[in-house]
DSSP file (Angstrom, degrees, kcal/mol; ACC not computed):
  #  RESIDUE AA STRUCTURE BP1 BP2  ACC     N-H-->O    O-->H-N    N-H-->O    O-->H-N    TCO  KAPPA ALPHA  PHI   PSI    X-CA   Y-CA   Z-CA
    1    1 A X              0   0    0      0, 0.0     0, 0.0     0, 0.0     0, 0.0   0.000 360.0 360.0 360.0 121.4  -33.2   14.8   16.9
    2    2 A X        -     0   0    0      1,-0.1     0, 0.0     4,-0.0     0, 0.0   0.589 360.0-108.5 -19.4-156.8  -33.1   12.5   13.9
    3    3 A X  S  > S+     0   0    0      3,-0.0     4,-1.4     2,-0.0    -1,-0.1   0.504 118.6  49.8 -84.0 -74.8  -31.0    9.4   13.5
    4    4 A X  H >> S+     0   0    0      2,-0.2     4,-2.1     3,-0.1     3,-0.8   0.967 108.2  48.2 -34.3 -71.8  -28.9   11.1   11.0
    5    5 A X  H >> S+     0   0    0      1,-0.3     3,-1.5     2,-0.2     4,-1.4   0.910 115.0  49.6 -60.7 -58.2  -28.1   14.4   13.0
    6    6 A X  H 3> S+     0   0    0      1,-0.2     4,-2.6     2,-0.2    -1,-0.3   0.862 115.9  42.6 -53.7 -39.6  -27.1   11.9   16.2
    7    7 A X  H <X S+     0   0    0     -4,-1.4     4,-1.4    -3,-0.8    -1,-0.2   0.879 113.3  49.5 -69.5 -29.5  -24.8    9.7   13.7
    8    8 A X  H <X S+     0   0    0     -4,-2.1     4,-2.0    -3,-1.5    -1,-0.2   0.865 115.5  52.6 -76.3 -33.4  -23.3   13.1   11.9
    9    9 A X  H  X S+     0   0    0     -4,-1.4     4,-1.7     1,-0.3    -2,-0.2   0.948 108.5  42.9 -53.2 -57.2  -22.7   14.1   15.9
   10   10 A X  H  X S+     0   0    0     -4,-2.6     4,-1.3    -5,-0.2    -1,-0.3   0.769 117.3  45.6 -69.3 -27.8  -20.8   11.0   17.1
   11   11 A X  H  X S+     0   0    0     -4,-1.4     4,-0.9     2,-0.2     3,-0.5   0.909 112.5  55.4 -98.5 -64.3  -18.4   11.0   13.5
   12   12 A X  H >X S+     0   0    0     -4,-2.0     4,-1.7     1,-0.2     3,-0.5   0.539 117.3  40.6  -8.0 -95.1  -18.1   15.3   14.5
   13   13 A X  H 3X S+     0   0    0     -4,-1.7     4,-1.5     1,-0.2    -1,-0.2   0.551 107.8  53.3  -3.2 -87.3  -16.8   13.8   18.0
   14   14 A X  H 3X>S+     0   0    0     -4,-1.3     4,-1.8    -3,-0.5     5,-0.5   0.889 116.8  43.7 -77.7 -68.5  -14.7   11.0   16.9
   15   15 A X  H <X5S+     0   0    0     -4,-0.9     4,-2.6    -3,-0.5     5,-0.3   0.944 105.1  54.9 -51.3 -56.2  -12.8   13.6   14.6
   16   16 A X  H  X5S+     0   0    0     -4,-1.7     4,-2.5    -5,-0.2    -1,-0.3   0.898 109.1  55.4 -31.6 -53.0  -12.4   16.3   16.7
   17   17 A X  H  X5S+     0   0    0     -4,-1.5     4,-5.4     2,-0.3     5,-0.3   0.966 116.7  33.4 -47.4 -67.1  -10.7   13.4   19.0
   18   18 A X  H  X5S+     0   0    0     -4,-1.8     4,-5.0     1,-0.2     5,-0.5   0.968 109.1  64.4 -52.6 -51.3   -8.1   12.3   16.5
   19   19 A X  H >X<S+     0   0    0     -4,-2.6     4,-2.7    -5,-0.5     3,-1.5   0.925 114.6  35.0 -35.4 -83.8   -8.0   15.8   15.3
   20   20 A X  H 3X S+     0   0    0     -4,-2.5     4,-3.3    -5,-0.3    -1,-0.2   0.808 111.8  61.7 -57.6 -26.7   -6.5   16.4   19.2
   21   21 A X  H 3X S+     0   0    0     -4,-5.4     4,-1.1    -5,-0.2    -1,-0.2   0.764 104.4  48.5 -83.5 -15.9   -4.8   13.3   19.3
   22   22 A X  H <X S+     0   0    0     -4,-5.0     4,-1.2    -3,-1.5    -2,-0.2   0.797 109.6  47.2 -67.7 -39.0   -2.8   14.2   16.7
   23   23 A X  H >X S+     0   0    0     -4,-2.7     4,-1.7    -5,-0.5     3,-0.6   0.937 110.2  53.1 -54.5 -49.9   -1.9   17.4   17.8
   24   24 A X  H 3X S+     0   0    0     -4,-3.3     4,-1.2     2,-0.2    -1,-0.2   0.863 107.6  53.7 -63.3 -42.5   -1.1   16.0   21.1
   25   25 A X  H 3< S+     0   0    0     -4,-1.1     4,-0.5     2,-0.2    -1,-0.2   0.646 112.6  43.7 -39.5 -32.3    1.3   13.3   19.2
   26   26 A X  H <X S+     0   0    0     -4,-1.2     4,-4.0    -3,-0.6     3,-0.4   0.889 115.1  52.8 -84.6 -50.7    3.3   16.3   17.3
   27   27 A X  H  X S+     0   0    0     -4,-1.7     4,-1.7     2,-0.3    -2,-0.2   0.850 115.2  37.7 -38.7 -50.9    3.5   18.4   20.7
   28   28 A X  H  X S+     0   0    0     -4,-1.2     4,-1.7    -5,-0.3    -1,-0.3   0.796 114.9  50.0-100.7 -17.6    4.8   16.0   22.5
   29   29 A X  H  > S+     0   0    0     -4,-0.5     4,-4.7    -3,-0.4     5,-0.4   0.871 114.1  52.4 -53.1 -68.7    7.2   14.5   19.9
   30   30 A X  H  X S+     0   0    0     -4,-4.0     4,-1.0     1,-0.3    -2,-0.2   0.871 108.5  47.4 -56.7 -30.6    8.3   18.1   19.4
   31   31 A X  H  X S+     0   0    0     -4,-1.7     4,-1.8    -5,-0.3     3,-0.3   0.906 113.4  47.9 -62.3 -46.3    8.9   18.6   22.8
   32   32 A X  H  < S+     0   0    0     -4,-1.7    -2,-0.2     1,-0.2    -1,-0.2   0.591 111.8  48.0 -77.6  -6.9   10.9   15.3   23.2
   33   33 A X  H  X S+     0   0    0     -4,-4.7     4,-1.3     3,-0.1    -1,-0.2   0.782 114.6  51.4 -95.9  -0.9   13.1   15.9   20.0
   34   34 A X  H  X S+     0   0    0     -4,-1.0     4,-1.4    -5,-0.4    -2,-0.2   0.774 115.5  36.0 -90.7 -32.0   13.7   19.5   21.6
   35   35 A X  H >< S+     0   0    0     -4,-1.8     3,-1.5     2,-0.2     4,-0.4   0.510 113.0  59.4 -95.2-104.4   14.8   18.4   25.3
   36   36 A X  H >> S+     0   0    0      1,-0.3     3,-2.4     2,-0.2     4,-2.2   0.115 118.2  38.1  -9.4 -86.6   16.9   14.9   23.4
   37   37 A X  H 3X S+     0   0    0     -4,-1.3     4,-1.8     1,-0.3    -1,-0.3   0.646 112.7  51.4 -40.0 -30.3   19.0   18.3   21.4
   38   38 A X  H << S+     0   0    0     -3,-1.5     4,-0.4    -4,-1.4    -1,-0.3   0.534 114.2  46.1 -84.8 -17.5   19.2   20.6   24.4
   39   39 A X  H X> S+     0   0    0     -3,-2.4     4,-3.2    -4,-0.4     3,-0.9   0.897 119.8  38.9 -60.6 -74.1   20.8   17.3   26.4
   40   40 A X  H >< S+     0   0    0     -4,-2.2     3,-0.8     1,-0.3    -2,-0.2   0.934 122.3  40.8 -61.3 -56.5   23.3   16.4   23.6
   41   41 A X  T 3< S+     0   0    0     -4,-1.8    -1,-0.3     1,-0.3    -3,-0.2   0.855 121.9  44.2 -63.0 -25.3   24.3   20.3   22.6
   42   42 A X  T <4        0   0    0     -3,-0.9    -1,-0.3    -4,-0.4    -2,-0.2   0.934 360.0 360.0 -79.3 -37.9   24.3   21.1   26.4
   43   43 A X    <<        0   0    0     -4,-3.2    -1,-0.2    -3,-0.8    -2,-0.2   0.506 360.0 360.0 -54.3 360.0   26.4   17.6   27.3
């Protein structure tokens, strides 16, 4: 392996990550504005 192909691996990586750690930020957001409304509507 190159130089290049190991540097193009590690920025692949590093997106995928954010790529999931965004997802996991909407997911879990969505979850918490869905039990906050299922409190208040149920209250």
């Amino acid at each position: 392996m190159t130089r290049t192909e190991i540097e193009n691996e590690v920025e692949k990586q590093k997106r995928v990550r954010r790529v999931m750690y965004i997802a996991e930020t909407i997911l879990v957001s969505g979850l918490l504005f869905w039990f906050v409304s299922a409190l208040t509507s149920g209250a």
